[in-house]
C-alpha atoms as a printed R data frame, in Angstrom:
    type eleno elety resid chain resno       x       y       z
1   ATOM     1    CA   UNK     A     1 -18.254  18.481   6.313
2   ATOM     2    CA   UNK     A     2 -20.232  15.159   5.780
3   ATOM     3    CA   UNK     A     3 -19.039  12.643   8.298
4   ATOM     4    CA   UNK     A     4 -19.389   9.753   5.597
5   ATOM     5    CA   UNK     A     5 -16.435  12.238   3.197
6   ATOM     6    CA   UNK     A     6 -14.717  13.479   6.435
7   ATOM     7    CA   UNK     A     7 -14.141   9.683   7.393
8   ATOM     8    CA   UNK     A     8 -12.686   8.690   3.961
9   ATOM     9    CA   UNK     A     9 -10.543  12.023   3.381
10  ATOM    10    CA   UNK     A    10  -7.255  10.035   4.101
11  ATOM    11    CA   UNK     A    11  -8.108   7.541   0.946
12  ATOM    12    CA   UNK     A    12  -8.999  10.390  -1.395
13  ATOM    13    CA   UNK     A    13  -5.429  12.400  -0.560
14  ATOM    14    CA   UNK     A    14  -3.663   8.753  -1.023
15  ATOM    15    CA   UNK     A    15  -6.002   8.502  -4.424
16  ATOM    16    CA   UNK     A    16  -4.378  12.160  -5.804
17  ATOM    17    CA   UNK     A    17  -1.211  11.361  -4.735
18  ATOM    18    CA   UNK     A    18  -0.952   8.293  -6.569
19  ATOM    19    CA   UNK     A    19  -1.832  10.309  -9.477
20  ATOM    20    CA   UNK     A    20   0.747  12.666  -9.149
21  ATOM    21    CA   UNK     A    21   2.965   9.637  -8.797
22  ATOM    22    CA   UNK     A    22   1.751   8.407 -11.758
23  ATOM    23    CA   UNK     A    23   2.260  11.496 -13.889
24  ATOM    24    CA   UNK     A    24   5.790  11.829 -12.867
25  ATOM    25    CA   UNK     A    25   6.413   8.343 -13.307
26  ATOM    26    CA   UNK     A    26   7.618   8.921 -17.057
27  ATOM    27    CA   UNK     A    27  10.536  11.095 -15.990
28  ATOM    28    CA   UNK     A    28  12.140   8.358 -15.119
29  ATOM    29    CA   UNK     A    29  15.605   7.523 -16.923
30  ATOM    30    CA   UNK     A    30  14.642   6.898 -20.284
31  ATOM    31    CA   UNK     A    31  11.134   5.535 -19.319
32  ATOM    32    CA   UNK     A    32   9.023   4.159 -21.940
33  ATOM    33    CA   UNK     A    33   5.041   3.304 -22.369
34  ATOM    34    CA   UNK     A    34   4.530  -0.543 -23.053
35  ATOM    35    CA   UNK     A    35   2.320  -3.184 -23.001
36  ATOM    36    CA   UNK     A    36   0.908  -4.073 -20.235
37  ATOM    37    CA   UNK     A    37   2.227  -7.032 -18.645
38  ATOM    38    CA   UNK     A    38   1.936  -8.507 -14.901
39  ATOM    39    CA   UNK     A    39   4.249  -8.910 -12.122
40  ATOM    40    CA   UNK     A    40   3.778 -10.433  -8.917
41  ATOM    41    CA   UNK     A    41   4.737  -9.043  -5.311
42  ATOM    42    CA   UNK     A    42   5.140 -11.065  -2.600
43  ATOM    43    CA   UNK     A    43   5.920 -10.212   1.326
44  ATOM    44    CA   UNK     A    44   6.150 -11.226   5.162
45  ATOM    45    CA   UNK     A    45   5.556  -7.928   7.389
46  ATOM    46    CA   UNK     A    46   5.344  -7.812  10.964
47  ATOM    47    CA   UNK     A    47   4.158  -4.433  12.604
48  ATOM    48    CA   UNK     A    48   0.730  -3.084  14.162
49  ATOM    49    CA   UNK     A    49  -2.374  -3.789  14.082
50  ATOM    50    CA   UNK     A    50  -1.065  -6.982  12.059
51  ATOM    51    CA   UNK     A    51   1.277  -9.108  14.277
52  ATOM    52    CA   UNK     A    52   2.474 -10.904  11.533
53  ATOM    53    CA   UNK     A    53   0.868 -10.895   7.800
54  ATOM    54    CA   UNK     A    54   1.848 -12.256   4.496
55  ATOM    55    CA   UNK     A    55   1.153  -9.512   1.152
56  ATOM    56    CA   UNK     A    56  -0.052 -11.525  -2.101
57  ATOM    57    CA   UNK     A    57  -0.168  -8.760  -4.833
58  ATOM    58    CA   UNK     A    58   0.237  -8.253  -8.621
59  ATOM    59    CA   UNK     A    59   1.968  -5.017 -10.329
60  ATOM    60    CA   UNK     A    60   0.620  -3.984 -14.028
61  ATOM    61    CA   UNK     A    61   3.999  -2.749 -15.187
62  ATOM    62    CA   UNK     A    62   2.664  -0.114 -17.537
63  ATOM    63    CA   UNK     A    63   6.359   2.361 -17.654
64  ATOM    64    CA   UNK     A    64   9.675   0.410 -18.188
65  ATOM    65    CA   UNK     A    65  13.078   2.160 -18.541
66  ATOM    66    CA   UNK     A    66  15.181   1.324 -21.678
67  ATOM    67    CA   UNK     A    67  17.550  -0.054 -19.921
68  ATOM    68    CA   UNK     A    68  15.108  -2.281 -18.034
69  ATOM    69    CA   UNK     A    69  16.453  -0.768 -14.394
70  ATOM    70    CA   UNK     A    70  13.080   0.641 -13.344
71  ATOM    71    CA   UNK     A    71   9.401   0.090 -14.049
72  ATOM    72    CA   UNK     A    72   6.120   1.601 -12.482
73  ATOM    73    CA   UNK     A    73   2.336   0.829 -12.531
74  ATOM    74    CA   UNK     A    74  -0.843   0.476 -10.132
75  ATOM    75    CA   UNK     A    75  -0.402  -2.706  -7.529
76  ATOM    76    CA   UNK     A    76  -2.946  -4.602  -5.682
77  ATOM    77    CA   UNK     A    77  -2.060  -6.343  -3.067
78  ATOM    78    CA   UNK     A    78  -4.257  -8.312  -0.232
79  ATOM    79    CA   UNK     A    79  -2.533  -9.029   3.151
80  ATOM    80    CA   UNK     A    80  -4.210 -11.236   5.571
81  ATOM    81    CA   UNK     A    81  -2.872 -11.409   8.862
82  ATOM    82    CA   UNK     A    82  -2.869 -11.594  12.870
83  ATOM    83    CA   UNK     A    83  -5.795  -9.139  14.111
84  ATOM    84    CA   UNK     A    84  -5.994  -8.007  11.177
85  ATOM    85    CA   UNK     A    85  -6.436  -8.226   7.431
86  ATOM    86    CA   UNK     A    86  -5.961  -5.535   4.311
87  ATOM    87    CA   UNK     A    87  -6.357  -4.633   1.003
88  ATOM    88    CA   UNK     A    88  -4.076  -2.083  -0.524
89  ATOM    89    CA   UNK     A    89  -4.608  -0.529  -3.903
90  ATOM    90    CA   UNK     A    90  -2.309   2.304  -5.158
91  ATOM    91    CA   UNK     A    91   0.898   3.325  -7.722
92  ATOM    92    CA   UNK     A    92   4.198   1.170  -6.952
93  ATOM    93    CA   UNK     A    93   7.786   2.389  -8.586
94  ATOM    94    CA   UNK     A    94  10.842  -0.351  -8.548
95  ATOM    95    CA   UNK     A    95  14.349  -0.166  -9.527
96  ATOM    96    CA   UNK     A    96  17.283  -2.056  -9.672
97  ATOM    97    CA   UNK     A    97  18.008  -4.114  -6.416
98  ATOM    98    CA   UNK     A    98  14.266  -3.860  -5.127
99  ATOM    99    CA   UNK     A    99  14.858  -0.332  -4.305
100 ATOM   100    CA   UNK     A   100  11.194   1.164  -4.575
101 ATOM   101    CA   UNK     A   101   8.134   3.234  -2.964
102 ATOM   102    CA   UNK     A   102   4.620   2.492  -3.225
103 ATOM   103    CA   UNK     A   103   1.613   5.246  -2.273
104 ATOM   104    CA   UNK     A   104  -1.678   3.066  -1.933
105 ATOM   105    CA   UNK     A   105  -5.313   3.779  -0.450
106 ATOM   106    CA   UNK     A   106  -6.155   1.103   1.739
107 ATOM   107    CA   UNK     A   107  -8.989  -0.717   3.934
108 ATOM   108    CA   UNK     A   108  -8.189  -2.534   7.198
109 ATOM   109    CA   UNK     A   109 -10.343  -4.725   9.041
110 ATOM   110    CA   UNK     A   110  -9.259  -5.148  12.970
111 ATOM   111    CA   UNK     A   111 -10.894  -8.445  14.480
112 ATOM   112    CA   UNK     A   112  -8.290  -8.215  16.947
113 ATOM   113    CA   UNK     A   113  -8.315  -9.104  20.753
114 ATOM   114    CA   UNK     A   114 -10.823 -10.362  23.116
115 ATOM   115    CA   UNK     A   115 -12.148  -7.634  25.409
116 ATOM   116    CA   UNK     A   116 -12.236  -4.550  22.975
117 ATOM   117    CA   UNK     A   117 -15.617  -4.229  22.586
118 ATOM   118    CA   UNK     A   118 -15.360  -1.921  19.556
119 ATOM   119    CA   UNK     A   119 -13.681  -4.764  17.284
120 ATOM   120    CA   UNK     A   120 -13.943  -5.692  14.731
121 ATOM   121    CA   UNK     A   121 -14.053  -2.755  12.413
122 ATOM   122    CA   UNK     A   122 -13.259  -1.370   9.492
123 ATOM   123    CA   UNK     A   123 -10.891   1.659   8.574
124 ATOM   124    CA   UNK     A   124 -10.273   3.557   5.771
125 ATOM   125    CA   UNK     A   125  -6.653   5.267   4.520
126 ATOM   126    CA   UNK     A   126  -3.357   4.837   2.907
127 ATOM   127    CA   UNK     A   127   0.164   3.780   3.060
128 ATOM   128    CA   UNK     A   128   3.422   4.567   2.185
129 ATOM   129    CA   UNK     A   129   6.096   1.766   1.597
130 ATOM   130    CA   UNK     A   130   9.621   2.022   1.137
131 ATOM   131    CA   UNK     A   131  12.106  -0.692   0.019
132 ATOM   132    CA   UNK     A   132  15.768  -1.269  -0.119
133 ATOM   133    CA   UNK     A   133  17.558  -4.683  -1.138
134 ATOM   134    CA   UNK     A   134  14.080  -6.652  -0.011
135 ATOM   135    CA   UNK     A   135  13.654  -4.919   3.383
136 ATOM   136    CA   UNK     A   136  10.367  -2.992   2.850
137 ATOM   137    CA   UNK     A   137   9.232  -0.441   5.647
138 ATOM   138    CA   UNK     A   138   5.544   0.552   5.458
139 ATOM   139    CA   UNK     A   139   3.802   3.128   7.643
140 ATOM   140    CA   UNK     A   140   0.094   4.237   7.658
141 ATOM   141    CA   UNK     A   141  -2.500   6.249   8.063
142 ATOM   142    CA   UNK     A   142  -6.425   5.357   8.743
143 ATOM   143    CA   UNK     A   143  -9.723   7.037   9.891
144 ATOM   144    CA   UNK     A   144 -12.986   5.772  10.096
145 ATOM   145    CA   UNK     A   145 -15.227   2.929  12.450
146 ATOM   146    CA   UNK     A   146 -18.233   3.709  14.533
147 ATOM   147    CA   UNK     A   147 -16.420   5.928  16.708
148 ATOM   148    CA   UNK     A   148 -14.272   7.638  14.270
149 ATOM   149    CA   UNK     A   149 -11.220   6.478  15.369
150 ATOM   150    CA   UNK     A   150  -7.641   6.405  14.038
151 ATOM   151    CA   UNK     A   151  -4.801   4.616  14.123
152 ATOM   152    CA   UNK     A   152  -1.182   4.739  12.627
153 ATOM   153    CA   UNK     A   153   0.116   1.766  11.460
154 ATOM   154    CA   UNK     A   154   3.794   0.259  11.024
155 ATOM   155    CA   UNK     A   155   5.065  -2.858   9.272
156 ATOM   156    CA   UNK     A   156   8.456  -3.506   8.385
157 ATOM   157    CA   UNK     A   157   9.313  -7.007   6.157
158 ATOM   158    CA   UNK     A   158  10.561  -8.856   3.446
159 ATOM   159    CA   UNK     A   159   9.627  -8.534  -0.278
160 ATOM   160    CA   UNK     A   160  10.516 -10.206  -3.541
């Protein structure tokens, strides 16, 4: 296999499983197509690489429940940080007290520490989040770099 699509595999699983999300995203309770409208997302994560990071994002709220409990749509959010920085882009769902799960490709950028000569680079992958009552726990996968490396990552944090 091509190292350029073996390096990127991890974004193009996250890519069809956000679809999947996305198709099933109407079975929620009474879930209705809309018009578009915007949403913002905003968070403070701590984890690895990022030490510390702050998550600007929108959600395009594109499925709303009847009963206005849940919606769903693709999210972008941009997270600069300690060590590192990120753009996530993926499917979000939320519910009633921020209870939600997000499945997003994603590209990190490690400028890190002094004395790793192989920083800063650039990885490619994706990135599960889970919320509860604005306590959102993230973990990740990502490939990629001149080396091919790869590295988990972990945040855990507040949204609104």
């Amino acid at each position: 296999m091509d190292r350029f699509i073996r390096g990127r595999l991890p974004v193009l699983w996250a890519g069809a499983i956000a679809g999947i999300l996305a198709a099933a995203s109407p079975r929620l309770a009474g879930a209705q197509r809309q018009s578009a409208r915007w949403q913002p997302h905003f968070g403070l994560h701590l984890g690895t690489p990022q030490r510390a990071s702050v998550a600007l994002g929108v959600l395009r709220v594109v499925r709303q429940a009847s009963d206005f409990s849940s919606q769903s749509g693709p999210r972008l959010v941009v997270e600069p940080g300690l060590r590192a920085g990120k753009i996530r882009f993926g499917y979000a769902v939320t519910g009633s007290f921020a209870v939600g799960y997000s499945l997003e490709g994603a590209v990190l950028r490690e400028w890190g520490r002094d004395g790793k000569p192989e920083l800063p680079r650039t990885l490619y992958g994706f990135e599960l989040h889970g919320s509860m009552m604005f306590i959102d726990l993230g973990l990740g996968a990502y490939a990629g770099g001149a080396a091919g490396a790869t590295r988990l990552a972990f945040s855990a944090g507040l949204v609104l």
